[in-house]
N, C-alpha and C positions, 0 to 999 in steps of 0.2 A: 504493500500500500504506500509507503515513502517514496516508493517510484514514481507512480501515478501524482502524488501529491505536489513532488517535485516539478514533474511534467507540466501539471494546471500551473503553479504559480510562473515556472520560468517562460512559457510558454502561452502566459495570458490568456488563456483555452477559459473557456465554461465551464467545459465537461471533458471528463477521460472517463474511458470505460477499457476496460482489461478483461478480456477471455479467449485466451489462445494466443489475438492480437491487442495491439493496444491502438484505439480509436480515438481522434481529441476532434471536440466539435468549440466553435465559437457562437453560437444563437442566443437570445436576449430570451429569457424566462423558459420554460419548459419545451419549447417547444422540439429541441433535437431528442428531449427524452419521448413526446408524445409519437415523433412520426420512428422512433426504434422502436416502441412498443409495437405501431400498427405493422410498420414493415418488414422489421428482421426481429421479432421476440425469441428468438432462440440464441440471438447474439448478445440479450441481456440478463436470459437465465444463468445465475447463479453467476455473475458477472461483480467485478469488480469495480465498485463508481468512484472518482473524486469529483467533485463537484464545488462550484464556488456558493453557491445558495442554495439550499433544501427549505421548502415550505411547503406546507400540504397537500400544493398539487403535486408537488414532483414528491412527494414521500408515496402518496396514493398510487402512484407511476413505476415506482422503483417496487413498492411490493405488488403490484400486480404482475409486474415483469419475475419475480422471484430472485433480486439479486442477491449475491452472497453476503457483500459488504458495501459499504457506504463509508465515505469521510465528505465532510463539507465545512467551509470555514464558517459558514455563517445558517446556522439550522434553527428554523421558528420554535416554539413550544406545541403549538398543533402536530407539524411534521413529529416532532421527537416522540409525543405522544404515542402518535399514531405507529408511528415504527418498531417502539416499545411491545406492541402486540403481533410484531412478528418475530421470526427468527434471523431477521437481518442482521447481522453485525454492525453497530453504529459509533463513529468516533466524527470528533468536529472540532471546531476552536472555540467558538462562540454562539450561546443559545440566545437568541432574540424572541421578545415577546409576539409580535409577527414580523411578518415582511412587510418593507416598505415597497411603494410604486416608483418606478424610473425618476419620477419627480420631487420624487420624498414630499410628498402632499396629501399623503394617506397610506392607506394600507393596497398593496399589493393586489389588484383585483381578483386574483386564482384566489389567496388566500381570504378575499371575503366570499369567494362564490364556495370555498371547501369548508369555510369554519365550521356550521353546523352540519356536514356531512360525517354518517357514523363509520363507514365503511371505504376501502379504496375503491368500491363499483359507485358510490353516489360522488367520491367527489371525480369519479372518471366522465359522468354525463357530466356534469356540469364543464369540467373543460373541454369537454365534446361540444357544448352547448356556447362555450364563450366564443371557440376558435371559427364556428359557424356564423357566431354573430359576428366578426371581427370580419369576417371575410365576407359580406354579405355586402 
């Protein structure tokens, strides 16, 4: 995992993923975890993530996908939460109360659309439901 961790920071990446190969995406908010879930989920099972932000959409994402472990510098209390009830392996720098938005003018819109979701299939519709409105 210091590998991958290493990678995101020197490498200014979003995300690395590690299983077999190692993948680095640059994308703003969850969006390179949503289209691996849709496209290649067999490349995130039981895979190895560093990530620069975890918040409960992308928590919902990573245990749908079944990964092994997770590091993130910066993980909400919903995500952790919610990660808590699997058997992910979870390690991070810093837990935030939520995520803030691009604008730091509020919270995070995934993380208002997952708050009250109890499960990772309710908050999966709902960023089903954002990334449809977003592109509409």
């Amino acid at each position: 995992m210091d590998d991958l961790i290493q990678l995101l920071h020197e490498g200014k990446h979003s995300l690395v993923v590690a299983n077999g190969e190692v993948c680095t995406f640059n994308g703003r908010g969850v969006i390179d975890l949503y289209h691996l879930l849709q496209d290649d989920p067999g490349f995130l099972y039981e895979a190895s993530i560093a990530d620069k932000v975890v918040g409960k959409a992308a928590a919902a994402l990573l245990a749908l996908a079944n990964v092994k472990e997770v590091y993130a510098d910066v993980i909400s209390r919903p995500a952790l939460d919610l990660l808590s009830k699997t058997d992910i392996k979870i390690s991070y720098g810093v837990v935030a109360p939520h995520i803030i938005n691009r604008t730091a003018t509020g919270w995070c819109p995934l993380e208002t659309r997952c708050f009250d979701c109890a499960t990772p299939e309710e908050c999966f519709h709902q960023i089903e439901a954002f990334y449809r409105q977003i592109n509409d």
